[in-house]
N, C-alpha and C positions, 0 to 999 in steps of 0.2 A: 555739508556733505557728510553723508556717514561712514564711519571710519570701520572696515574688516576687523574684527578679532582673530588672535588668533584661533581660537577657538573655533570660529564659524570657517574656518581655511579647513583646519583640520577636518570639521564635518563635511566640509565639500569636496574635500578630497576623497575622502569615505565613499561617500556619494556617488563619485563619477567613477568609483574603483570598481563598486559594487555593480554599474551600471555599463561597465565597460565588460564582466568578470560574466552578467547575463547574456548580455553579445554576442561575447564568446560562444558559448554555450546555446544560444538559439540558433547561432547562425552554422557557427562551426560543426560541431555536433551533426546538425543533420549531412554535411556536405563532406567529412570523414562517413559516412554510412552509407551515401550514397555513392562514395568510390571503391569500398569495398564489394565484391562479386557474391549476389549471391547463391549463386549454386558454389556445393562442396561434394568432393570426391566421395562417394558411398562403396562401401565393401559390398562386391557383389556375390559373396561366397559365404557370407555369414549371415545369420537372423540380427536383423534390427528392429528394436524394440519402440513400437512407438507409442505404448499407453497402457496401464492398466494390467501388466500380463500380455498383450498381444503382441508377436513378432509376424516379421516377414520378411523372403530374402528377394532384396531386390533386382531386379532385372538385368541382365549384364548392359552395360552403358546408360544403365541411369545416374542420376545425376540429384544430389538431395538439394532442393530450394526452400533455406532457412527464413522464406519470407513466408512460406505457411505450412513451419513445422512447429510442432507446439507438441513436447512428451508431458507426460504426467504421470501422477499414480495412480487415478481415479478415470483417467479420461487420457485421448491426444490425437491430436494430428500428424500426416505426414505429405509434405509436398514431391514427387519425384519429377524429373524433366526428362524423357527422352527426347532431344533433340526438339521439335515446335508441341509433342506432345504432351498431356499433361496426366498425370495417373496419380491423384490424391485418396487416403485413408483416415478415414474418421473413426474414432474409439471412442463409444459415448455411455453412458446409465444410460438403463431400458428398461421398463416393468411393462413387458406385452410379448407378445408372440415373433413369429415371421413374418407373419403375412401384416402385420400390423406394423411392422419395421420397413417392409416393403414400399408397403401403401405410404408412408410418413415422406420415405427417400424419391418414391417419382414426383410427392404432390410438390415435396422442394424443386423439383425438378423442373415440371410446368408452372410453377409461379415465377420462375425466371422469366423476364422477356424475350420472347421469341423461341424459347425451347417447349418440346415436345416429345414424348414418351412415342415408341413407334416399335412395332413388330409384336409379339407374342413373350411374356416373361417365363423362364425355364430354368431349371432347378438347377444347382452345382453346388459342387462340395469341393472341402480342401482336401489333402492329402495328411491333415490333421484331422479329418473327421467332422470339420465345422460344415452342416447343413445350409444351402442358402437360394438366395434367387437372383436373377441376373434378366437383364436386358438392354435393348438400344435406346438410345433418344437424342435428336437433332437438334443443332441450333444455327441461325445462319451461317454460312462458309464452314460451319464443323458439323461432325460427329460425334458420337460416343457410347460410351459404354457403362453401366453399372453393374454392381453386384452388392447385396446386402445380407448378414448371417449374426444370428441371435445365438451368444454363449454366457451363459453363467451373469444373468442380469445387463449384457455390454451389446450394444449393436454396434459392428463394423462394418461400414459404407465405403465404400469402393467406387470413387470415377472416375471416368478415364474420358480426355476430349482430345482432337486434331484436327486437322483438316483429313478427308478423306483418302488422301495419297500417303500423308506420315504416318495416321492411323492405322491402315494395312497393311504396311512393313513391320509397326513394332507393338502388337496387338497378339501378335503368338509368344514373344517375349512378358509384356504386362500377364497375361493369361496363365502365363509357367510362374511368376512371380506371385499372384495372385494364390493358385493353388498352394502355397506353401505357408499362407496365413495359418496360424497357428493362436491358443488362446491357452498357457503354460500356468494358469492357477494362481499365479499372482496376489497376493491380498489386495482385498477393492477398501 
């Protein structure tokens, strides 16, 4: 019968430390993340900055979801929640026009399954002077809304989904939010 060193105790102890320390870590790790919340309380009175130079002030009772917020200095995301509604902003590089930024954001749009571009696309602007284009398009049990506007190399995509009853209540709120997009010169 062969006789443990100690040696070989020592490295199995190692062994089972390191392998117990991965555990941890695999198991625990995700199950702390998923007890934390994540929507966090957004200032609805100030510009938040979500990428690149671009700000915007968010809607009274929105609500930031750090599960697809992404700042940058180049680029970003921003997730807001009103209540089942959803109103996300994208900050991206752009070498092309509006209309070309447009066409980019509905073709994402219908490539989705089951959504669909619908009604006539119509011009808007912010109250910062950023030019742009906006329209509707469906997807089963929801709605929604886009907007897309070309500044300074950066295209900012704008959309917003709910179901048709939450959507109508907080769609004049996203809309006043929306107009306050701003794009403040930022180094790219």
């Amino acid at each position: 019968m062969a006789r443990i060193t100690r040696r070989q105790l020592t490295n199995l102890l190692g062994a089972l430390g390191v392998v117990a320390t991965l555990g941890g870590l695999g198991y625990g790790l995700p199950a702390i993340d998923r007890s934390l919340p994540s929507g966090r309380a957004v200032r609805t009175d100030e510009p938040y900055l979500i990428g690149a130079g671009v700000t915007v002030v968010p809607p009274p009772g929105a609500v930031l979801d750090v599960t697809g917020t992404r700042p940058g200095e180049t680029e970003g995301t921003v997730l807001f929640r009103l209540g089942a509604v959803r109103y996300a902003i994208a900050v991206r590089p752009f070498d092309g026009d509006l209309e070309a930024a447009a066409a980019r954001l509905r073709k994402r749009i219908v490539d989705a399954t089951g959504y669909q571009v619908t009604g006539a696309q119509l011009a808007v602007s912010t109250a910062g002077g950023l030019a742009g284009l906006q329209g509707g398009y469906t997807a089963p049990g929801r709605g929604g809304r886009y907007a897309v506007f070309v500044a300074d190399g950066l295209t900012i995509e704008v959309t917003v989904s709910g179901d048709d009853l939450d959507l109508g209540r907080t769609l004049p709120a996203i809309e006043a939010g929306t107009r306050t997009l701003r794009r403040d010169g930022a180094p790219r």
